[in-house]
C-alpha positions as CSV (number, residue, x, y, z in Angstrom):
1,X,60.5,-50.3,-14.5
2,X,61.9,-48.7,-17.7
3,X,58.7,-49.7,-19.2
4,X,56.8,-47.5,-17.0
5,X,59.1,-44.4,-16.6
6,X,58.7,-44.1,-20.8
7,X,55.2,-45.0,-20.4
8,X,54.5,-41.9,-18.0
9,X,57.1,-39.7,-20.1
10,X,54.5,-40.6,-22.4
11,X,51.5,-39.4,-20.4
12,X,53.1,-36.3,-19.5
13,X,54.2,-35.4,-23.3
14,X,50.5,-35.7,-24.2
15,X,47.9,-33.1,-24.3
16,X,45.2,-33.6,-21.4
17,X,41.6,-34.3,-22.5
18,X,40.5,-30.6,-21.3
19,X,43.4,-28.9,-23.6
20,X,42.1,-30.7,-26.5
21,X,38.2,-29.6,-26.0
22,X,39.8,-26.1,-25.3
23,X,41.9,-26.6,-28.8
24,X,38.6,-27.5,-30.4
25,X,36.5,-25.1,-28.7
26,X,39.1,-22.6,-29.8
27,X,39.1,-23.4,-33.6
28,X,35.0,-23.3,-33.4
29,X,35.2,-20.2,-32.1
30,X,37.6,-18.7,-34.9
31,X,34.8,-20.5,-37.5
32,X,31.9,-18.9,-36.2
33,X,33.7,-15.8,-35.8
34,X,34.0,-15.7,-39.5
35,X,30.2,-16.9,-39.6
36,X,29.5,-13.4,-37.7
37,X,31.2,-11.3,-40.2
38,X,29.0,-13.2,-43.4
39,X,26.0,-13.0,-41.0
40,X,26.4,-9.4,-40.6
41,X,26.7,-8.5,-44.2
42,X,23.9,-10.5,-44.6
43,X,21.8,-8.5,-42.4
44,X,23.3,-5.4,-44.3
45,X,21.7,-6.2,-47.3
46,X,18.5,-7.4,-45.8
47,X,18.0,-5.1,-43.0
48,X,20.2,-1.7,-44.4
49,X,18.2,-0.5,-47.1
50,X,18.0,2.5,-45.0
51,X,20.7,4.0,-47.1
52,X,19.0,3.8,-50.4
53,X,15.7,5.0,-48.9
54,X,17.9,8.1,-47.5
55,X,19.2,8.9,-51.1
56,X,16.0,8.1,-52.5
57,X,14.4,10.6,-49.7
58,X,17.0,13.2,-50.4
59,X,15.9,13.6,-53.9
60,X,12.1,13.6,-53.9
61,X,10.6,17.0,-54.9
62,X,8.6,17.1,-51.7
63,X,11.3,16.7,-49.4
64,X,8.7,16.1,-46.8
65,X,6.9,13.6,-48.0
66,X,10.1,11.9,-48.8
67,X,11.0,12.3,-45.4
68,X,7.4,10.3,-44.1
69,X,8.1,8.1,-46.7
70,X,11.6,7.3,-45.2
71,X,10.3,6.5,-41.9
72,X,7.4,4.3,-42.8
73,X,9.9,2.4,-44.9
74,X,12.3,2.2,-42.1
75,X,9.6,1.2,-39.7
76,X,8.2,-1.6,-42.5
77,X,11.8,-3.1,-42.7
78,X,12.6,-3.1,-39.0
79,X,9.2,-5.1,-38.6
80,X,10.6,-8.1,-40.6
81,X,13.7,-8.5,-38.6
82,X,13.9,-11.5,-36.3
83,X,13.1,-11.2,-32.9
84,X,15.1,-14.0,-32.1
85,X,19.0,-15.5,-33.1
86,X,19.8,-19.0,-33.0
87,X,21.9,-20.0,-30.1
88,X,25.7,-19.6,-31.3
89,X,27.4,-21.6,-28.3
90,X,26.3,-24.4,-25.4
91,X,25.3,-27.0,-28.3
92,X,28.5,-29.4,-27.7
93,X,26.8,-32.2,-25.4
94,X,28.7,-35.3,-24.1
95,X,25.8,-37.0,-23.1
96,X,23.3,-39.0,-25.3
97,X,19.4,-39.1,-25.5
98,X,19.4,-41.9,-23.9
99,X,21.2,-40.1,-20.7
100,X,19.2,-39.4,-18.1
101,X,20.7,-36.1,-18.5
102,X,19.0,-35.3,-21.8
103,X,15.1,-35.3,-20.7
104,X,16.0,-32.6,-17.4
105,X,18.2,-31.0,-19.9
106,X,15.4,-30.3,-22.4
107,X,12.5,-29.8,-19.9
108,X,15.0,-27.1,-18.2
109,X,16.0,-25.3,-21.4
110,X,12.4,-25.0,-22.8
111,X,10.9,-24.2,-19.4
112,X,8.0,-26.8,-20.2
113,X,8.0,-29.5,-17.5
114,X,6.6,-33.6,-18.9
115,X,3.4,-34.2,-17.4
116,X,2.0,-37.5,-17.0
117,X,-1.7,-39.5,-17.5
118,X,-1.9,-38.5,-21.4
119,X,-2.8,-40.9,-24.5
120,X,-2.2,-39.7,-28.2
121,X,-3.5,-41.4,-31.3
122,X,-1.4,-40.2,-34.2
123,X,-4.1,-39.6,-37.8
124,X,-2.4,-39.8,-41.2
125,X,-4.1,-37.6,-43.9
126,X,-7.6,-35.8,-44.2
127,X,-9.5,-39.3,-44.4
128,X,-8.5,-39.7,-40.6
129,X,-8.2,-36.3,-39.1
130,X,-11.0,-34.5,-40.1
131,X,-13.7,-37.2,-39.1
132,X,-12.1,-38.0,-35.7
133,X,-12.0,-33.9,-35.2
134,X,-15.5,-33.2,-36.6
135,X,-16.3,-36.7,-34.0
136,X,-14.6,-34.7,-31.2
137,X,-16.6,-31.8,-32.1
138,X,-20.1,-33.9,-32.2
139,X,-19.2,-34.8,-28.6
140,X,-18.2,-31.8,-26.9
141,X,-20.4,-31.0,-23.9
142,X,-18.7,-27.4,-22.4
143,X,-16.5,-25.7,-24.5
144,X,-15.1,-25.5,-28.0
145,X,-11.5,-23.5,-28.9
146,X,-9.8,-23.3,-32.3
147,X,-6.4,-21.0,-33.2
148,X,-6.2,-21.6,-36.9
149,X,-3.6,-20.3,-39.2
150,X,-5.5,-21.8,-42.2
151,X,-9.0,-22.2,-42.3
152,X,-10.3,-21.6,-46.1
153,X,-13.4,-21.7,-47.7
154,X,-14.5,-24.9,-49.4
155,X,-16.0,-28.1,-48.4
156,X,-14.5,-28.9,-45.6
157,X,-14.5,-25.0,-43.9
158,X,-18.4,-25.4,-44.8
159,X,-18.6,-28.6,-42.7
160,X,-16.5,-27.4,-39.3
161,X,-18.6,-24.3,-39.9
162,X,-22.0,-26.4,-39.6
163,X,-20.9,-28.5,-36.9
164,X,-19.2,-25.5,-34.8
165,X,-22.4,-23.3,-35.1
166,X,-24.4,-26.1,-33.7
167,X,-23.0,-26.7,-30.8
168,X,-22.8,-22.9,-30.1
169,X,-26.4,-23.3,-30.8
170,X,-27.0,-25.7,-28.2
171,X,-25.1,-23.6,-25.4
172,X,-21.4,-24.1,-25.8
173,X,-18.9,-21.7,-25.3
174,X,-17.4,-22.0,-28.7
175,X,-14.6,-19.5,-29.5
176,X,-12.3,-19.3,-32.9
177,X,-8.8,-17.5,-33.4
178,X,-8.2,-17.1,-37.1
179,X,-4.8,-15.8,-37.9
180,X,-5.4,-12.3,-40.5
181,X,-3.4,-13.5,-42.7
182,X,-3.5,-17.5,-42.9
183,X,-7.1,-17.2,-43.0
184,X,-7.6,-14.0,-45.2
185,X,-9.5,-16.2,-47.7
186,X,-12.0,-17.9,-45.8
187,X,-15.3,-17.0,-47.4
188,X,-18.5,-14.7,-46.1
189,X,-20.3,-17.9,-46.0
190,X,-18.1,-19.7,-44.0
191,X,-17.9,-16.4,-41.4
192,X,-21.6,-15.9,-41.5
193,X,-22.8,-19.5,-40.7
194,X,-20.2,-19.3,-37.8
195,X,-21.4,-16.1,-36.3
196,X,-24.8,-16.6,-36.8
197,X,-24.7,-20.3,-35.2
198,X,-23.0,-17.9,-31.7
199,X,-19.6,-18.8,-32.3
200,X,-17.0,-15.9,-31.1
201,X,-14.4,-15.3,-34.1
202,X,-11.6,-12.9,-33.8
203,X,-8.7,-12.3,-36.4
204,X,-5.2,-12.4,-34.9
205,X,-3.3,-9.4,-35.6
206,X,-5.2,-8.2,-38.7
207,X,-3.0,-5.7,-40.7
208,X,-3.5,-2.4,-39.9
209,X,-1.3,0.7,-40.4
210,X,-0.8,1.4,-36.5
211,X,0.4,-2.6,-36.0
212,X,3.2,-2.4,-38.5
213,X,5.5,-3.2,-36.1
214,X,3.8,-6.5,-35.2
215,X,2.1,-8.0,-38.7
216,X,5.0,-10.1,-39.6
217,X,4.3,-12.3,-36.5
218,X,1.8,-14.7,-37.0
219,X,0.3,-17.5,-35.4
220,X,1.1,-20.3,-37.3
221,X,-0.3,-22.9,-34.6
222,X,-3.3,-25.4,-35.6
223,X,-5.2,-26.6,-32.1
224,X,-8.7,-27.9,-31.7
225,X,-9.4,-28.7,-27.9
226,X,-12.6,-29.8,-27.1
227,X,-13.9,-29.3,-22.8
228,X,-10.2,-28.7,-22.2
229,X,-9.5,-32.3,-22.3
230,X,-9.0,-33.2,-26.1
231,X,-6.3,-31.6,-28.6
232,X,-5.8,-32.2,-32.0
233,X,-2.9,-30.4,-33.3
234,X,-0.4,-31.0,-36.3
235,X,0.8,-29.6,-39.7
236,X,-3.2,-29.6,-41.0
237,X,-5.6,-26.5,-41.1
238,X,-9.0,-26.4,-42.1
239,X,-9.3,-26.7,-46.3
240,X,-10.2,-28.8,-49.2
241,X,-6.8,-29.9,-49.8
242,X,-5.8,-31.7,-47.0
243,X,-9.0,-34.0,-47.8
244,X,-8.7,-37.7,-48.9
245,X,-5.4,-39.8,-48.9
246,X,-2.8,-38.4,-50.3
247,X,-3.9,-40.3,-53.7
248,X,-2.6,-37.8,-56.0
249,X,-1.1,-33.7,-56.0
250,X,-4.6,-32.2,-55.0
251,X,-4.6,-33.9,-52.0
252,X,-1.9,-33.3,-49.1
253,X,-0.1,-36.0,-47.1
254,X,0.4,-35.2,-43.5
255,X,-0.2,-36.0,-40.1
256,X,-2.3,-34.9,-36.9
257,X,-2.7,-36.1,-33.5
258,X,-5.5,-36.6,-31.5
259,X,-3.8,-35.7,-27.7
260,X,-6.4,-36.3,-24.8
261,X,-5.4,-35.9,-20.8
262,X,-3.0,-33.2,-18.8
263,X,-0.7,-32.2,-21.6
264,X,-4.0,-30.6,-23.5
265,X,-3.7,-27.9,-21.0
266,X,-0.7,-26.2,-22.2
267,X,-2.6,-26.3,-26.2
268,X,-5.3,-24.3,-24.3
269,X,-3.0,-21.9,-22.5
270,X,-1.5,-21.5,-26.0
271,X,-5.2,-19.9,-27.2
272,X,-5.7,-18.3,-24.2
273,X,-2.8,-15.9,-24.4
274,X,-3.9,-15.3,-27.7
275,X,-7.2,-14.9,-27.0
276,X,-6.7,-12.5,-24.2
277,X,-4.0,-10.4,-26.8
278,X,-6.7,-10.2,-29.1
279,X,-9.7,-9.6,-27.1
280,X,-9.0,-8.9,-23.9
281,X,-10.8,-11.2,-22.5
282,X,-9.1,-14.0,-20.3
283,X,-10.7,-17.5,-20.1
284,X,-10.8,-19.3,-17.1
285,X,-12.8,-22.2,-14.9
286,X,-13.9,-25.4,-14.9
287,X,-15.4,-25.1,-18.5
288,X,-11.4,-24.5,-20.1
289,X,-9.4,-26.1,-17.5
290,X,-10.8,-28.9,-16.4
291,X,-10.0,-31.0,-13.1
292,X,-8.0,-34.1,-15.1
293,X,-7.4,-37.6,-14.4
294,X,-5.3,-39.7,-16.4
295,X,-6.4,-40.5,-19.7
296,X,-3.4,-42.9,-20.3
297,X,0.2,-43.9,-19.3
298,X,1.8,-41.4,-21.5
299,X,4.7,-38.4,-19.8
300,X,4.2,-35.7,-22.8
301,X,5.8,-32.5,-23.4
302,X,3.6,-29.8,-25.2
303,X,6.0,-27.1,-25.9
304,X,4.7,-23.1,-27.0
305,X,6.8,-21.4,-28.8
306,X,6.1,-17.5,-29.6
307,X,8.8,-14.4,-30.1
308,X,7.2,-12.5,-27.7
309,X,9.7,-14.9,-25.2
310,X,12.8,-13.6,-27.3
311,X,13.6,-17.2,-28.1
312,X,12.2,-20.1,-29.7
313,X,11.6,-23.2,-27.1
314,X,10.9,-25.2,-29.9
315,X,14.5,-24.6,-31.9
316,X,15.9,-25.0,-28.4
317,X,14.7,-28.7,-28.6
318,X,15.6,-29.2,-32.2
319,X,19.1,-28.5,-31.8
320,X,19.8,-30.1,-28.3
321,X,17.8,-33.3,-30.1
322,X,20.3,-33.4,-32.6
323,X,23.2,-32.5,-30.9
324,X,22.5,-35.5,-28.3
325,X,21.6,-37.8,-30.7
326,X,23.7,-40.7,-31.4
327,X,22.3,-43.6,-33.6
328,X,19.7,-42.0,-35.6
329,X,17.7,-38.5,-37.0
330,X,14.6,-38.7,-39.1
331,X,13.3,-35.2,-40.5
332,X,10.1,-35.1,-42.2
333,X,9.5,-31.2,-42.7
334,X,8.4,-29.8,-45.9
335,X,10.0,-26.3,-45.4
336,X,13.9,-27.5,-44.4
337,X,15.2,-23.6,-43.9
338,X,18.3,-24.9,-41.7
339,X,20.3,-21.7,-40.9
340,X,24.1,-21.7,-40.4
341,X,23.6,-23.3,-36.5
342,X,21.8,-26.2,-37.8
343,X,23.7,-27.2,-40.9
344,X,26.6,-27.0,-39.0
345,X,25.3,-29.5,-35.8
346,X,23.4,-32.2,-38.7
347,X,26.7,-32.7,-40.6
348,X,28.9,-33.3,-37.2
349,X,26.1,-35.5,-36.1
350,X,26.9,-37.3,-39.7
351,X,30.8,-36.9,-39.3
352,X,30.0,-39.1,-35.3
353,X,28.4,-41.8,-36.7
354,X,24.4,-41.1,-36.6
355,X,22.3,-42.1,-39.4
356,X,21.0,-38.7,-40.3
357,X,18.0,-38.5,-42.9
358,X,15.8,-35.3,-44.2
359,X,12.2,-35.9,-45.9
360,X,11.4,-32.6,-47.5
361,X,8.2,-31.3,-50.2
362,X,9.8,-32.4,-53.7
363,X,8.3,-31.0,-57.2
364,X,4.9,-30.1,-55.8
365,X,6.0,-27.4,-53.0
366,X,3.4,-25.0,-52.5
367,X,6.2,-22.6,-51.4
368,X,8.6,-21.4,-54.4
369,X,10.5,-19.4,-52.1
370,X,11.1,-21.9,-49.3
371,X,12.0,-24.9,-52.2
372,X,14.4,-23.2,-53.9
373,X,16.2,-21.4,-50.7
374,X,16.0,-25.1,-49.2
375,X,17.6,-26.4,-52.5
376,X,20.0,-23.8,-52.2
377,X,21.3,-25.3,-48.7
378,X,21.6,-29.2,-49.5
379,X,25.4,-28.8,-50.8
380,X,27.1,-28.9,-47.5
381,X,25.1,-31.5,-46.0
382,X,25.0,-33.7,-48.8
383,X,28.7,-33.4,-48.9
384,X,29.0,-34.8,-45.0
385,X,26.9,-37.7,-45.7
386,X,23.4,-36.2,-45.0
387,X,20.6,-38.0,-46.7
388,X,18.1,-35.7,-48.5
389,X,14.6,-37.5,-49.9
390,X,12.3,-35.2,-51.6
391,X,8.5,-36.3,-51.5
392,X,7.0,-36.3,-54.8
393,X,3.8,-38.2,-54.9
394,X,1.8,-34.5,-53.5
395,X,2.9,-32.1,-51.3
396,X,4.1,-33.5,-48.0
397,X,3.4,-31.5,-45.0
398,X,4.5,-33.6,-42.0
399,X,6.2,-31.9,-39.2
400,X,8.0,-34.3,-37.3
401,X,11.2,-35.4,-36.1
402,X,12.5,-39.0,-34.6
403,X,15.9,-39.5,-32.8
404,X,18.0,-42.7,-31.8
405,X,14.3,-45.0,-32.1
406,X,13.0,-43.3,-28.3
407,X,12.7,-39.4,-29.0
408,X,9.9,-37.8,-31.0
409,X,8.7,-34.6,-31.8
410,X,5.4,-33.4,-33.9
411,X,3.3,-30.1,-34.2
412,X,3.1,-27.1,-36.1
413,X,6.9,-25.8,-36.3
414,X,8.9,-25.8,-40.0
415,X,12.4,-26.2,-39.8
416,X,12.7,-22.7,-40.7
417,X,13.6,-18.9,-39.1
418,X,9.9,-17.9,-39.8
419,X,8.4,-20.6,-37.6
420,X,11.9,-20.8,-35.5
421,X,12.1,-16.4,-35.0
422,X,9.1,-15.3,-36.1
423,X,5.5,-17.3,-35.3
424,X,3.9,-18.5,-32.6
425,X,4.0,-22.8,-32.5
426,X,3.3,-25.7,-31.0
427,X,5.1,-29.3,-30.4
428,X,4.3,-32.3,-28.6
429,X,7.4,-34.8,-27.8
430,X,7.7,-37.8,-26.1
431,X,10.1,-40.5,-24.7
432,X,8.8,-43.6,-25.7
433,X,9.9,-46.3,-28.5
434,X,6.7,-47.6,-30.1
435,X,5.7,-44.4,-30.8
436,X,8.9,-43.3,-31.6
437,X,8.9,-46.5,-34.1
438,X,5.3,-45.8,-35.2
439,X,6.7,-42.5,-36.4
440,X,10.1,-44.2,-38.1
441,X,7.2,-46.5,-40.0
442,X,5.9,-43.8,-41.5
443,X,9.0,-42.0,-42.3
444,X,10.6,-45.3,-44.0
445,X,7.2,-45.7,-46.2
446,X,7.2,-42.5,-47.2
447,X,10.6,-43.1,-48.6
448,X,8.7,-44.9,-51.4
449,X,7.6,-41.9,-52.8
450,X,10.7,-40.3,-52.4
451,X,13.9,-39.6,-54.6
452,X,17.2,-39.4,-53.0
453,X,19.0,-36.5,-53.4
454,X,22.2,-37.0,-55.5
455,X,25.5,-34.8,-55.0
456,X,26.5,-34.5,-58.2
457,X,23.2,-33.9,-60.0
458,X,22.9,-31.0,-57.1
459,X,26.4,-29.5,-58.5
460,X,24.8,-29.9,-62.1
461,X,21.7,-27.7,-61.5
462,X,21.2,-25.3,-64.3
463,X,22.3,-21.7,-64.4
464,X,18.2,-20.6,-64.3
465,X,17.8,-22.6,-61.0
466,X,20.6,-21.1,-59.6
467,X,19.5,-17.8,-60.2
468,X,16.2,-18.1,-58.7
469,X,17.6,-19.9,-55.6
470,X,20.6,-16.8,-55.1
471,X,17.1,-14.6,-55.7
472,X,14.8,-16.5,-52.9
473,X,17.9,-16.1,-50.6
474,X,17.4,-12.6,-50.3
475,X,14.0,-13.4,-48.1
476,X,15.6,-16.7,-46.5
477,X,14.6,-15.6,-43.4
478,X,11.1,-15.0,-43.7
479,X,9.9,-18.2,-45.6
């Protein structure tokens, strides 16, 4: 009996599970209250410029044209802000991905429902992709769509361009989305050949004085879908550089898949709001959305992601994907951006126990600005535990993500604000372990071409590399 009345004195002494998640929540709350206050400053410097303009405005000769000046300035720099925050609270999760929580969780929070009878086929580098999507193209028998935010001239634009104009030759509806500024450097051949063969092009959002306000949003998506049935879609566009193997730095290593059944339809929805943005024109019947039947035993999710919404489906699955997870994370991205949400959520995922590794493009980045602000960001997560492997054979361009050997993700999204806040994208996830292991595989060979990213030698960086990373950080947001 004494034994039990301590025992309860005990209990009653002790602070309740709910006080401490309120203690906890509490001291969060105080952290990313300071977070604000950087944040803000941040912004300040980024986004307040208007100051400087003012002065600068104040003391031109012609006060008026000053003034103009001023306002176009103001106008230019609003235009780069972010449409879109990363979600501050709501990412503390008891339950796994394993819960049956988690897949109603994410289908809820992304508004994109899993839709069954689908079969993918995942394509490593040029020497797989491109045949199987010029194949696809060969076959198609009703309609042809493209949104490209890369399609340059060379070999390979020459080749889509032949095959495309034929079939719009022989009656197809065959209609191409090039983003105006991915694909600014396709050539007149490549553009003549296409409308000459009756293929509709249209640039998406070209630059022009009167869209200021919308240039900075792009569509970064890459989707071929051939009779509304067949999608390809992945980190690849259309240009010389993605051809071969990945044998050496002029040739890219990265990943598409081939996606055929229901799921297809929300790639084509995807182009079709584009489409109808750019043109007008909205796309319906038979010919785009087909009546389907299942194609395989697949449950896929094909998530669109696009600021227009005011926020980004696809970070929304990131970040409740690592929140959830519990064993593992695999990150092959090439452009790791993480902002302050993110670098915060991977190093407690490290602190409980999950094996967290990120693959990201080593010394052949195509992107000076994104390497060096990625660079910039490995200190904190290195110093929880976090496992950073920079691909050095080429550039790596793989977009993927695997979670606890189940949960996979792969498309068009970097881990970054600009595809996060600022472009429209597209992922494709799925619940399923081989795949899920199939992707691992080809994370874990990778590795071989990898170096491991050392804490120390991070510290030791020279004074010139920090300079130029302080220097990228100024545009951190919009790389």
């Amino acid at each position: 009996m004494k034994i039990k009345e301590d025992t309860e004195a005990v209990d009653e002494s002790a602070p309740s599970v709910e006080t401490l998640r309120l203690m906890r929540d509490r001291a969060r709350a105080e952290v990313r209250s300071r977070e604000g206050v950087l944040k803000r400053a941040r912004h300040a410097i980024r986004y307040g410029w208007l100051w400087l303009l003012l002065q600068a405005a104040r003391a031109t000769w012609k006060r008026i044209l000053g003034i103009m000046a001023l306002i176009f300035a103001a106008v230019l720099i609003l235009s780069f802000k972010p449409l879109e925050e990363e979600p501050t609270y709501g990412l503390d999760h008891d339950f796994a991905i394993e819960s049956p929580e988690f897949l109603s969780t994410i289908s809820g929070a992304t508004d994109t429902p899993f839709v069954q009878g689908n079969r993918i086929e995942i394509l490593s580098n040029g020497d797989q992709f491109y045949p199987s999507m010029l194949a696809g193209i060969e076959q198609a028998q009703k309609s042809i769509t493209i949104e490209a935010y890369i399609y340059w001239a060379g070999d390979i634009g020459r080749r889509f361009a032949d095959a495309l104009a034929a079939k719009a030759g022989s009656g197809l509806e065959v209609k191409i989305l090039l983003d105006a500024v991915g694909s600014s450097s396709i050539s007149d051949e490549i553009m003549e050949t296409l409308v000459a063969g009756g293929c509709q092009v249209r640039w998406y959002r070209p630059v022009r004085w009167y869209t200021i306000r919308r240039f900075n949003n792009r569509t970064h998506r890459k989707s071929l879908i051939i009779d509304g049935r067949i999608g390809y879609t992945g980190g690849a566009g259309i240009a010389d550089h993605w051809k071969g193997n990945a044998e050496d730095p002029e040739h890219w290593r990265d990943t598409q898949i081939r996606l055929e059944g229901p799921a297809t339809a929300t790639l084509q929805a995807g182009f079709a709001r584009n489409w109808l943005e750019t043109t007008g024109e909205l796309i319906s019947g038979e010919t785009y959305y087909p009546i389907y039947q299942p194609a395989g035993p697949l449950a896929l999710q094909s998530i669109l992601s696009s600021p227009e919404t005011g926020s980004s489906t696809v970070r929304i699955m990131y970040y409740l994907s690592i929140v959830c997870a519990r064993k593992s994370i695999f990150i092959a991205n090439p452009y790791f951006i993480p902002d302050d949400q993110a670098i915060r959520i991977l190093a407690e995922a490290k602190q409980r126990g999950v094996d967290v590794k990120i693959m990201v493009a080593g010394k052949h980045n195509d992107n000076f600005l994104a390497h060096n602000n990625s660079t910039r960001l490995y200190g904190k997560l290195l110093e929880a535990g976090v496992e950073i492997y920079e691909y050095n054979k080429t550039m790596m361009h793989h977009k993927y993500m695997v979670c606890d050997g189940v949960w996979s993700t792969v498309g068009t999204t970097n881990f970054d604000n600009r595809s996060f806040a600022l472009n429209d994208e597209n992922n494709v996830c799925i619940y399923e372990k081989p795949l899920a292991d199939h992707w691992s595989q080809i994370f874990f060979g990778d590795m071989a071409n990898c170096d491991l990213v050392d804490l120390q030698t991070w510290k030791d960086r020279g004074v010139r590399r920090k300079v130029a990373e302080f220097m990228a950080s100024f545009v951190r947001d919009q790389v």
